[in-house]
N, C-alpha and C positions, 0 to 999 in steps of 0.2 A: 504494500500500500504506500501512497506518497505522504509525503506528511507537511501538511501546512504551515508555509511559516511566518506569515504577516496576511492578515485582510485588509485590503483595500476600498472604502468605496468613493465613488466618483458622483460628486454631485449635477444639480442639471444646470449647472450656474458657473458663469466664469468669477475667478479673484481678483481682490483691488479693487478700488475706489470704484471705476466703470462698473465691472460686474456687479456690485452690491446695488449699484441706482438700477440699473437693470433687473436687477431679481426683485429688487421690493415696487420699480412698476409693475413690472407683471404680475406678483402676487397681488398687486391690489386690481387690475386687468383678469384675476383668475387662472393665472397659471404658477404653477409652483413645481417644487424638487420636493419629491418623494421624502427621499433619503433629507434633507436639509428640515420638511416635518418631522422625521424621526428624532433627530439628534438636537435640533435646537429650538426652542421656545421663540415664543415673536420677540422677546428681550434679548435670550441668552443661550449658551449650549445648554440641556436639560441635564439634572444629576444624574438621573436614572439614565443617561448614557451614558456619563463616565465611570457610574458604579460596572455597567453591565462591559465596557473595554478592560477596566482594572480587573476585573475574574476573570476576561480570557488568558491561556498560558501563549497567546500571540498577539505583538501588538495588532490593532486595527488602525490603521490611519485611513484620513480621508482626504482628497485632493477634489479642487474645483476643475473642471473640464480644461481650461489653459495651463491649467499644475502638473497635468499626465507628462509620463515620461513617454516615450515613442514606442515602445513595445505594449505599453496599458492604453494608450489611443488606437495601438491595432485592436486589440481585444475589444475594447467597449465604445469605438466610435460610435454613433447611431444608437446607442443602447442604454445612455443615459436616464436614470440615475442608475446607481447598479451597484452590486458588491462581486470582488474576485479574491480567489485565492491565489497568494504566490507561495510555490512550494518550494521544497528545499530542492528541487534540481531545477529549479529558476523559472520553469511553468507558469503560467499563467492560467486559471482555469475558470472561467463565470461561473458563477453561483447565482445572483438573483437580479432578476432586471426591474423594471419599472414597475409595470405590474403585481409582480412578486412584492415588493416596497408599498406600492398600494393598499394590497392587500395585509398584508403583516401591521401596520399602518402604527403602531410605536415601539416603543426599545424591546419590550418582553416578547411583540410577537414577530421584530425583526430579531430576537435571540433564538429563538425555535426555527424561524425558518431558515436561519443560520449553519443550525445544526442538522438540520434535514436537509440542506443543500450539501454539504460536507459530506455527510451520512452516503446520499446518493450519488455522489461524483465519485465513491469509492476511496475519499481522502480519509486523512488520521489528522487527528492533533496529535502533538508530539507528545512524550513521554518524559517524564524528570528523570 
């Protein structure tokens, strides 16, 4: 089995100054980033997201759509917002797309579907 070693997810929003006026017209225009209701409150990042990254045994970072390194824009171009796994032989593997993030729709049920996206790609969390 491969074994996981950092998740990534990619919001539907670019960073800096620009992307931020950008995201908060649109969310008030009615469009929004999944993954960006999961993790932050209209103020702030939410706790219950940081509690739920501090228990996994792999970091999770999140980068905005201009933040992707060129191997993570092959993978989730067009597919934003989204969560991947990168494994310990440098893989790259999608786990959950917009939809997916819709539906799970905050930290506890983007945590389950986490682990059933892992569960089913045949990946491991690592072991101490």
């Amino acid at each position: 089995m491969t074994t996981v070693r950092r998740l990534i997810g990619v919001y539907d929003a670019d960073g800096g100054l620009r992307g931020e006026i950008a995201y908060l017209a649109g969310k008030v225009s009615g469009r929004h980033c999944t993954l960006c209701d999961i993790t932050h409150s209209p103020v702030r990042r939410r706790r219950e997201w940081d509690s739920y990254t501090s228990s996994l045994p792999v970091p999770f970072d999140v980068v905005h759509r201009n933040e992707r390194s060129a191997a993570l824009d092959r993978v989730t171009e067009g597919r934003e917002a989204c969560v991947v796994a990168e494994c310990g032989d440098g893989s790259l593997v999608f786990l959950l797309g917009n939809e997916d993030l819709a539906q799970a729709a905050d930290v506890a049920g983007l945590a389950q579907a986490v682990a059933s996206a892992i569960a089913e790609a045949g990946l491991q969390w690592p072991t101490a």
